[in-house]
C-alpha positions as CSV (number, residue, x, y, z in Angstrom):
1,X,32.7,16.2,-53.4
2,X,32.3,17.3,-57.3
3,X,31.9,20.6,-58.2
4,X,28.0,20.0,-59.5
5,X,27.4,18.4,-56.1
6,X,29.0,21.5,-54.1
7,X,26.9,23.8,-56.5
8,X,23.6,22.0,-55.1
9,X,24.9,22.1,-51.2
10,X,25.0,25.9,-51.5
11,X,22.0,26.5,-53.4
12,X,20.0,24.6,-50.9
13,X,21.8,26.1,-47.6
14,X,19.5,29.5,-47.8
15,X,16.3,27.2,-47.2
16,X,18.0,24.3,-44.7
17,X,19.0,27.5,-42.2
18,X,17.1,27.3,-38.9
19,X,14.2,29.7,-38.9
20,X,16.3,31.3,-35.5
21,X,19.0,31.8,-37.7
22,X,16.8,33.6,-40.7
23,X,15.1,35.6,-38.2
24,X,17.6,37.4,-37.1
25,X,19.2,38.5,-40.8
26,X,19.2,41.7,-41.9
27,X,16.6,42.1,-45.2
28,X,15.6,45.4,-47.4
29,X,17.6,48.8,-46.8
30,X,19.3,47.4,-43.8
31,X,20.7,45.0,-45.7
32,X,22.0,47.4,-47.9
33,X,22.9,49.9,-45.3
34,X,25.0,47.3,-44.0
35,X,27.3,47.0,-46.9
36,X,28.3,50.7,-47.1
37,X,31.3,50.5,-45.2
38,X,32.7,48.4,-47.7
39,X,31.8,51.2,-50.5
40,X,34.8,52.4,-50.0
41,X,36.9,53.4,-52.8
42,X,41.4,53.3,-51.7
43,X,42.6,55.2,-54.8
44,X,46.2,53.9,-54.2
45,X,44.8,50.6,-54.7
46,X,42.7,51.2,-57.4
47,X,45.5,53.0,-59.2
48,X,47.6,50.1,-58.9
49,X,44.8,47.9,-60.8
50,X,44.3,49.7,-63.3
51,X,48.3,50.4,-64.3
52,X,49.3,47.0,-63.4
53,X,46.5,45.9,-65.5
54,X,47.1,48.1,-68.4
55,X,51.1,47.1,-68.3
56,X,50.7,43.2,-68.3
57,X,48.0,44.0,-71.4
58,X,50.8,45.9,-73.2
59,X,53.6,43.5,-72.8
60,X,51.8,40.4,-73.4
61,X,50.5,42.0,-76.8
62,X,54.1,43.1,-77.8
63,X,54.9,39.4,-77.0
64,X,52.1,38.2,-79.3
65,X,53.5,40.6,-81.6
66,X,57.3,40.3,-81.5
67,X,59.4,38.1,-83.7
68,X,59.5,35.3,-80.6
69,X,59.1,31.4,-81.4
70,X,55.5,30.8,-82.3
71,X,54.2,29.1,-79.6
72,X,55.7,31.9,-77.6
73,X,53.8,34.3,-78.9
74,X,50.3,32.2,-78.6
75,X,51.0,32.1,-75.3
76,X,51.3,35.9,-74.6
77,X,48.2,36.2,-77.4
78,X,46.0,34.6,-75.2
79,X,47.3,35.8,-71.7
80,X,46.5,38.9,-73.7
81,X,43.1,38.1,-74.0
82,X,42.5,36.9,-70.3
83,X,44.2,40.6,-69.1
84,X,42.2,41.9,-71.7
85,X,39.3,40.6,-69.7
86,X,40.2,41.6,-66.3
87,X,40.5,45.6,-67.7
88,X,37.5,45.2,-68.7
89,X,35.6,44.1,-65.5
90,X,37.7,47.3,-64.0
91,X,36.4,49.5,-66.6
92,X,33.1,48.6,-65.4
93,X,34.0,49.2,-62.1
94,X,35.0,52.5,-63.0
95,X,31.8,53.1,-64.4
96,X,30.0,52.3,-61.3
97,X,32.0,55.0,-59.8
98,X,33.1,52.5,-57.4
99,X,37.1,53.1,-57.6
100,X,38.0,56.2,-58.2
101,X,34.8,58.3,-58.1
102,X,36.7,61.9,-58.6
103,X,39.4,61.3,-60.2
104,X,38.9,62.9,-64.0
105,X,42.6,61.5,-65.1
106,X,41.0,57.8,-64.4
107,X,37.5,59.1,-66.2
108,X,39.4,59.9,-69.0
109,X,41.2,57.3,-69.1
110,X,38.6,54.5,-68.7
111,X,36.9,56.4,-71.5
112,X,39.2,55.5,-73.6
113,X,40.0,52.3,-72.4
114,X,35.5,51.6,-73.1
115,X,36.2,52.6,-76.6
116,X,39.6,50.5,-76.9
117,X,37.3,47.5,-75.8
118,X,34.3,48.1,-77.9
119,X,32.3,49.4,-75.1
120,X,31.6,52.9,-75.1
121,X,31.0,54.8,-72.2
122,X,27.6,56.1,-74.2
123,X,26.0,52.5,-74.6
124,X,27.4,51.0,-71.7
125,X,26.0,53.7,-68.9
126,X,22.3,53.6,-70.6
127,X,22.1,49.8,-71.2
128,X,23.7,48.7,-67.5
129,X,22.7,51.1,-65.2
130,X,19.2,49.9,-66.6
131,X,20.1,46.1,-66.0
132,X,21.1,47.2,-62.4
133,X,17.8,48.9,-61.9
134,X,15.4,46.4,-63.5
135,X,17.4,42.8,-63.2
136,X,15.0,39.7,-63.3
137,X,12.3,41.5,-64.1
138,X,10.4,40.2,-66.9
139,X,9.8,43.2,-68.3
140,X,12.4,45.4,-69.3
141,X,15.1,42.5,-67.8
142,X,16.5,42.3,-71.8
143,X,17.6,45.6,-71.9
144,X,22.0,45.4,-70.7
145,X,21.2,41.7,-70.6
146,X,20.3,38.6,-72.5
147,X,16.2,38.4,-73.0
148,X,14.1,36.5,-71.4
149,X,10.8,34.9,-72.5
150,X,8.1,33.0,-70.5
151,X,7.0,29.5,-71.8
152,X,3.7,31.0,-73.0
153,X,4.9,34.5,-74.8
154,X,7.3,31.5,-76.2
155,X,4.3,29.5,-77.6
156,X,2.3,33.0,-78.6
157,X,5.2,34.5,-80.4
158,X,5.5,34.3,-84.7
159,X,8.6,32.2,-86.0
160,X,10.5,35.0,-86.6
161,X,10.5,36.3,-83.4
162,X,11.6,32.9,-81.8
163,X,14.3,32.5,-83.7
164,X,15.7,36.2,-83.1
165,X,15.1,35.2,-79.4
166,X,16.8,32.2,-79.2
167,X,19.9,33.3,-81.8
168,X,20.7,35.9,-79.1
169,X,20.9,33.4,-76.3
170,X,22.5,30.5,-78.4
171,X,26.0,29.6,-77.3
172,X,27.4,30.4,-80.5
173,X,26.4,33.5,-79.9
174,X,28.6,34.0,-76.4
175,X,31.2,32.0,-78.2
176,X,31.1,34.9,-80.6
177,X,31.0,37.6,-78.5
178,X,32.9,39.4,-80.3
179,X,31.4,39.9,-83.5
180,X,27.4,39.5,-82.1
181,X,27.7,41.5,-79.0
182,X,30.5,43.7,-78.3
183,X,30.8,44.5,-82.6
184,X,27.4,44.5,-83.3
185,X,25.7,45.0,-79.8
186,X,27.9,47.6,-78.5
187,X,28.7,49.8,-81.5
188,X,26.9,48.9,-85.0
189,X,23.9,49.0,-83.4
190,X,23.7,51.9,-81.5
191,X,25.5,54.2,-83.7
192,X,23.0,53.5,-86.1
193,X,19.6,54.1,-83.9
194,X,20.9,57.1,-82.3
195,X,24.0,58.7,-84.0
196,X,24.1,61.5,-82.2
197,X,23.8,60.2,-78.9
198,X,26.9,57.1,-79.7
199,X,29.0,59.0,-81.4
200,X,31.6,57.2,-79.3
201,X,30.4,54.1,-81.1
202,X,31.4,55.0,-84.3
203,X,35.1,56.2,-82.6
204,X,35.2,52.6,-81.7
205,X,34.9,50.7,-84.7
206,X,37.2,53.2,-86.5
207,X,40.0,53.0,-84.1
208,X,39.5,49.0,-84.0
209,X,39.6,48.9,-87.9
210,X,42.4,51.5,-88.2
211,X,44.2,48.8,-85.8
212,X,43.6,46.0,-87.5
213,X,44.9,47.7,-90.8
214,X,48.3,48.6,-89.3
215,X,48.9,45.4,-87.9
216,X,47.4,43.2,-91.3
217,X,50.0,45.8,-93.2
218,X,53.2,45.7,-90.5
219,X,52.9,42.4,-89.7
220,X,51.0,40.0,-92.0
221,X,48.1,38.1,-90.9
222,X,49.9,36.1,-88.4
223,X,50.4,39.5,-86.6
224,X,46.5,40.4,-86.7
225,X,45.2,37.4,-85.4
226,X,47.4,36.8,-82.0
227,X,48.1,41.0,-81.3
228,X,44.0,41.9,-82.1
229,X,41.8,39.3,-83.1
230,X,42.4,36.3,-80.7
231,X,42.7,38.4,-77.4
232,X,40.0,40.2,-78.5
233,X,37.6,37.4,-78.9
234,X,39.2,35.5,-75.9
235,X,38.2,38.6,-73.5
236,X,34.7,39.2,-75.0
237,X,33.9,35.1,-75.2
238,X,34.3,35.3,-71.4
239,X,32.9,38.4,-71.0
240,X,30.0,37.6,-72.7
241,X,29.4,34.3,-70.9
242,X,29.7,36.1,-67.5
243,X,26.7,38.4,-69.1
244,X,24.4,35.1,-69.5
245,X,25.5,33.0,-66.3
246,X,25.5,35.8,-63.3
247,X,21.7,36.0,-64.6
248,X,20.7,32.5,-66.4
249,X,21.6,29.4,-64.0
250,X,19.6,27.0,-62.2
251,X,17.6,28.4,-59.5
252,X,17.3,32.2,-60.7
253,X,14.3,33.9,-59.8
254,X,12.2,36.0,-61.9
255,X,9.6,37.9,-61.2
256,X,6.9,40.5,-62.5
257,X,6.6,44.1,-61.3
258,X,4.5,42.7,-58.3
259,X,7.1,41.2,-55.8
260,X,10.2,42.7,-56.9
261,X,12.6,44.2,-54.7
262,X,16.3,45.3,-55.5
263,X,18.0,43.3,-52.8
264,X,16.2,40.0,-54.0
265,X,16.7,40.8,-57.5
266,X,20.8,40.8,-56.0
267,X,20.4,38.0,-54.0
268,X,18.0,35.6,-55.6
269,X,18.8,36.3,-59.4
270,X,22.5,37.3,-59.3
271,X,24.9,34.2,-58.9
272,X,27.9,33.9,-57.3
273,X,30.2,32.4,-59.9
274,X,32.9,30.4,-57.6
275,X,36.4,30.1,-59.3
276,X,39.7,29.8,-58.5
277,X,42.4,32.6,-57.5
278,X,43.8,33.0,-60.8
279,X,40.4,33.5,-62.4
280,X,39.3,35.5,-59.5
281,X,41.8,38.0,-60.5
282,X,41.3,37.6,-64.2
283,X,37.6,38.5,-63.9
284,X,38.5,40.9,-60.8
285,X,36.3,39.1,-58.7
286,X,32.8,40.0,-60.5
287,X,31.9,36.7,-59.7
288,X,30.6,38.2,-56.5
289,X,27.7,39.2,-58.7
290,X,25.1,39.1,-55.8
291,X,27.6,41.4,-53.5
292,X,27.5,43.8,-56.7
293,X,24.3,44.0,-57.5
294,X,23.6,44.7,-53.7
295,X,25.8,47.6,-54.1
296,X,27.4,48.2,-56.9
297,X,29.9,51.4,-55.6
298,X,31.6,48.7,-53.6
299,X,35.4,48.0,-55.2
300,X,35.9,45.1,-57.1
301,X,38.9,44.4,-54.4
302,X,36.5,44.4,-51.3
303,X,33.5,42.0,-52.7
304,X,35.1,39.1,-51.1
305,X,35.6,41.2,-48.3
306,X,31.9,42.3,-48.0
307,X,30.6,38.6,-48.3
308,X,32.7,37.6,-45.5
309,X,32.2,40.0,-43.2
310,X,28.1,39.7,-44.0
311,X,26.1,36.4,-43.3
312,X,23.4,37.4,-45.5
313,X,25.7,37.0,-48.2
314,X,27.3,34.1,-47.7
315,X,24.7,31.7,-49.0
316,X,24.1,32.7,-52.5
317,X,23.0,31.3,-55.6
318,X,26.0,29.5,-56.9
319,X,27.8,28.3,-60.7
320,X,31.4,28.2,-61.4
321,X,33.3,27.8,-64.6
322,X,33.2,23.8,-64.9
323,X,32.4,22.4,-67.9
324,X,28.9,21.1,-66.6
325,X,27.6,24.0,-64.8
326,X,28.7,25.8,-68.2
327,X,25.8,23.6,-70.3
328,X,23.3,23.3,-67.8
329,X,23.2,27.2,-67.6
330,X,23.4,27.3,-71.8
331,X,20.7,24.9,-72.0
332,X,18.1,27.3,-70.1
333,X,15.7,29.2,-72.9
334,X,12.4,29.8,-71.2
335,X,11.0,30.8,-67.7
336,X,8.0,28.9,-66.3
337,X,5.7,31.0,-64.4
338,X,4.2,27.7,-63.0
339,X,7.3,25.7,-61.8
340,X,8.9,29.0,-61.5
341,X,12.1,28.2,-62.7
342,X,14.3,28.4,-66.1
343,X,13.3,25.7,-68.3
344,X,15.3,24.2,-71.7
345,X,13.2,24.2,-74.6
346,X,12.0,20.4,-74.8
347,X,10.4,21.1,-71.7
348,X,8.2,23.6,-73.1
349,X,5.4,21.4,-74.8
């Protein structure tokens, strides 16, 4: 069975389940009652992560740095960028409070570690904890997330506007994450509506152009691109596409004020991005979007855990990484109140 066929099997098991089976699953703040035990930080784990992940990040950039055959250090250059990635899905655990809730040495340390990855802790808290709080609602959804415009605000809304729109959900956009939203998004931005308030914004993009300085001046160009640049666009490519996807697939559900819950919002409009083990660790597992967005204090390390052990959450909404369910989540611009689904701009007459 393909991938695109798989994808379709488990999007359509929620509604082929036999009402006997439905009636008897847990819904509302059972539901989320029922995932507690599993909110359950083990520090000696978490530890682990985080300083196995920060050591494979600093030897594969002095690999991409050394004096190593070329294609040697490519390699390590872009296993730097996909380690790059994975600390950075732990950071925003960390931020959750999910591993390591009272520790201040790992506080301070992903603090640094937000500001090393162009994602201070300032920006990040205000703009996510309101994605978590307010996901697929059509109002207020953009805010930590990509916008979201219904077929008529499209038709109703000046030229400008449109293009604005759709430039922030263009693929060369996420391809570019980098630059657009972690840059621009994440620091440029916010450091210059509210200085005060992002200071750690500013920190950011000094300490990244202070970097980038030192390494264009010890090591030559060669140096900057595979020990800063390409790992750095590598991570925030991917993290920027996990952004869109977890949100922006076939099948989401969005809804107005009226009608919204939190655990639909987790279940109907969070996917469950299916990869493999390696990329399961790479992304530390936050393809289990719906189990997070359920509860988000739950480790990274126990989400697969929590979707096993709970039939309610072991029929999501699903994507994975394949190059087809990549465009057919790309293509989607609009939503359509009428067929109630996310629509690609030639349908929108």
């Amino acid at each position: 069975m393909s991938k695109e066929m798989q994808t379709k099997v488990d999007n359509s098991r929620r509604s082929s389940d036999p009402p006997h089976v439905l009636s008897f699953m847990r819904s509302g703040k059972d539901l989320i009652l029922a995932t507690k035990p599993f909110a359950v930080d083990v520090p000696a784990r978490s530890w682990w992560c985080i300083l196995s992940t920060i050591l494979l990040l600093v030897a594969s950039l002095f690999g991409a740095g050394s004096t190593l055959p070329l294609v040697v250090r490519m390699v390590c250059s872009v296993g730097a960028g996909l380690v790059l990635l994975r600390l950075f899905v732990i950071y925003h655990d960390q931020q959750h409070h999910a591993i390591l809730p009272h520790s201040k040495l790992a506080a301070g340390l992903m603090r640094f570690v937000g500001i090393l990855l162009l994602s201070p802790t300032s920006i990040w808290n205000s703009s996510h904890n309101h994605h978590h709080n307010h996901n697929s609602k059509l109002k207020g959804a953009h805010i930590g997330s990509f916008p979201v415009m219904t077929t008529a605000q499209y038709v109703r809304t000046p030229r400008s506007e449109r293009i604005t729109y759709l430039f922030m959900r263009h693929p060369a956009t996420i391809l570019f994450g980098y630059f657009f939203i972690f840059m621009f998004g994440m620091c440029v931005q916010p450091f210059a509506k509210s200085p005060a308030k992002h200071l750690d914004s500013l920190i950011a993009l000094i300490l990244h152009a202070t970097f980038a300085v030192l390494l264009l001046s010890v090591g030559g160009p060669v140096a900057l691109l595979l020990v800063l640049v390409l790992p750095s666009f590598i991570a925030c490519a991917f993290g920027s596409y996990l952004f869109y996807a977890q949100h922006n697939f076939p099948g989401v559900k969005f809804l107005s004020k009226e009608g919204w819950t939190y655990e639909g919002a987790a279940l109907e409009s969070s996917s469950h991005l299916v990869t493999g083990k390696f990329m399961g660790w790479v992304t530390a597992n936050i393809g289990y979007h719906h189990v997070h967005h359920l509860n988000s204090r739950i480790p990274f390390y126990r989400l697969p855990e929590a979707m096993r052990e709970l039939p309610e959450l072991q029929h999501p909404q699903t994507t994975s990484l394949h190059p087809g369910e990549v465009l057919r989540c790309l293509r989607l611009k609009l939503w359509d109140v009428e067929q109630q689904k996310l629509v690609p701009l030639p349908d929108v007459a």
